[in-house]
N, C-alpha and C positions, 0 to 999 in steps of 0.2 A: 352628864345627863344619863340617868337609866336608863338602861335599854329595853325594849320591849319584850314580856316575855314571846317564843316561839315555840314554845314546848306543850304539848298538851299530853293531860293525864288519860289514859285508856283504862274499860273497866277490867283486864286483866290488871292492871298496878305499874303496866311498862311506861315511861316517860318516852313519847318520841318528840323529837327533834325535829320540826319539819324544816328549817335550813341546812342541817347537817343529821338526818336520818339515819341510826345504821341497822342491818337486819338483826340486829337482838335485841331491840324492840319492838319488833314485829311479831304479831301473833295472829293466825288465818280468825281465832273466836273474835279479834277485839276487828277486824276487816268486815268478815260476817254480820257483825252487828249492826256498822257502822253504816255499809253499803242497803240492808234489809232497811235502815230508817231515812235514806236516802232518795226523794221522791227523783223521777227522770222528766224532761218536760216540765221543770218546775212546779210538779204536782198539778201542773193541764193539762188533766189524762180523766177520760169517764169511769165512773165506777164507785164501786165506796174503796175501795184500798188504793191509795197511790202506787203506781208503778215503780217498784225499787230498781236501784240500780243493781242489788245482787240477784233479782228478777233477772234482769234483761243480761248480765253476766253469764247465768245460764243457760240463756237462749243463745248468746252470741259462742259457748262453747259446743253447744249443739250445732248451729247450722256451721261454723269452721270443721266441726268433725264429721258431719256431710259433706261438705265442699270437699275435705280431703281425705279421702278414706285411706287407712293405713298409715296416719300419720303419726309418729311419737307421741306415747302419752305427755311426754314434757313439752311438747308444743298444745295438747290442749289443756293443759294445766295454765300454760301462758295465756291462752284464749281469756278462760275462767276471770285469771286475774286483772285483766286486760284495762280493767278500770278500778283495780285496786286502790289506788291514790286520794280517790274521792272516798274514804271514810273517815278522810281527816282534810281534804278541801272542799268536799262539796261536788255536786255534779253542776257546771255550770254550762247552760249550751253554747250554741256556737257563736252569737252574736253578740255574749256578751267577753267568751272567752278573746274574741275581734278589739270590743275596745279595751280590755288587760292590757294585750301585747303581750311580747314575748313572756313575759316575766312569769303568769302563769304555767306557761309549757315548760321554763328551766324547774320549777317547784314541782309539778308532775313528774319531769321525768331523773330528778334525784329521788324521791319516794318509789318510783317504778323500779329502779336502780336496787334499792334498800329491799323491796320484796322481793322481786327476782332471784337476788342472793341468799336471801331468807329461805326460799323451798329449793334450792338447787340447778336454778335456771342463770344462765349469762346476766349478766346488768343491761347488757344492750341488747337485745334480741335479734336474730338473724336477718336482713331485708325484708329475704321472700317470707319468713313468716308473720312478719311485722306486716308487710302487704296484706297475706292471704286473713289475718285476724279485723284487721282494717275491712277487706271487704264482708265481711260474716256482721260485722257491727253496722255495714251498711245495709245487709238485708236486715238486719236487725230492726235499724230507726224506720226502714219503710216500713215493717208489719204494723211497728209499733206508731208511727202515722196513720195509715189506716183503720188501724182496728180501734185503737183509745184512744189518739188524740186530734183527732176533728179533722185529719186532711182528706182531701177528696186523691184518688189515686193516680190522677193526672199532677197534684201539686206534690204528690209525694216521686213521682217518676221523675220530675224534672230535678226536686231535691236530691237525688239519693241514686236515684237510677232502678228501673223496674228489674227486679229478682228473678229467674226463671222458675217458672212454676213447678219444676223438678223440687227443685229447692225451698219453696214455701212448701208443699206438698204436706198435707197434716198441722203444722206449724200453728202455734194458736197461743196469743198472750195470755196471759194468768194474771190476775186478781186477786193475790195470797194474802193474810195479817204477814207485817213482818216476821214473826215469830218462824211460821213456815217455810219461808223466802231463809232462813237466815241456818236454818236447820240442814235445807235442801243443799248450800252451798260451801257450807260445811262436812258434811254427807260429801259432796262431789268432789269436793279438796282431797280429803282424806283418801276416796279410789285413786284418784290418779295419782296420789303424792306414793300410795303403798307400791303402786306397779314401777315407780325410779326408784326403787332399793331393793325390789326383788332380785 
């Protein structure tokens, strides 16, 4: 019996492999793209542009790089990429990621693996960084509850847990064409990737 393909073609020309990934097929353009046409909230979000996931990519390397000030640029480069994965699975939320089961986390996190190594980062990420990026994508989904996608800020407190307002301080969702989104996070790859080689 044939086997299913698992390989999909990216508009750079790289074949990835998403059962057996490796980082040279990886490329930050064919990420950028993928994550910029990538709605968050399954595109239940107000506005005329969906909220991409290379949108909220960069907010969640913003508020990690508040949260920690003085931190290696290679840890918010990790931030940045934090949801790399989903420009070849998808952003799926939480409750349906619930009925997958495990299966989807082991396909995450070989893909996460595969980019990691691709720009210069561990395959497995440190704890405490893995924590401190975790909580940055948590003030993250609150803004981003609140502000686009319909929750009132008591259902997002009890979701997520309420942010200190140090920390929201200015903070403010964007509404970009992917094209912008896609430009911006490319643009922000490239700083931090040029400051681990100086």
């Amino acid at each position: 019996m044939k086997q299913p393909r698992a390989w999909q073609r990216m508009l750079s020309g790289r074949r990835l492999d998403l059962l057996d990934p490796t980082p040279m097929d990886i490329e930050v353009e064919d990420i950028a793209h993928g994550l910029a046409f990538v709605a968050r909230w399954n595109g239940q979000t107000r506005g005329d542009w969906p909220y991409s996931v290379a949108e909220h990519s960069l907010l969640v390397e913003e508020i990690f790089t508040r949260c920690n000030p003085g931190c290696a640029a290679r840890w918010q480069l990790a931030a940045l990429l934090h949801d790399a994965p989903e420009y070849v699975i998808g952003d799926m939320i939480s409750p349906v990621k619930a009925a997958v089961g495990p299966s989807y986390g082991e396909l995450d996190a070989r893909l996460a693996a595969a980019v990691h190594l691709r720009f210069g980062l561990p395959a497995i990420l440190p704890a405490a960084i893995k924590k401190a990026i975790k909580a940055a994508d948590k003030v993250s989904a609150w803004l981003e509850a609140v502000q686009i996608a319909g929750f009132s800020q008591s259902e997002a407190d009890k979701l997520f847990g309420r942010p200190e307002n140090l920390v929201l301080k200015g903070l403010q969702i964007k509404l970009r064409p992917p094209a912008a989104a896609r430009a911006d996070y490319i643009s922000r790859h490239a700083e931090l990737l040029a400051t681990l080689t100086i």
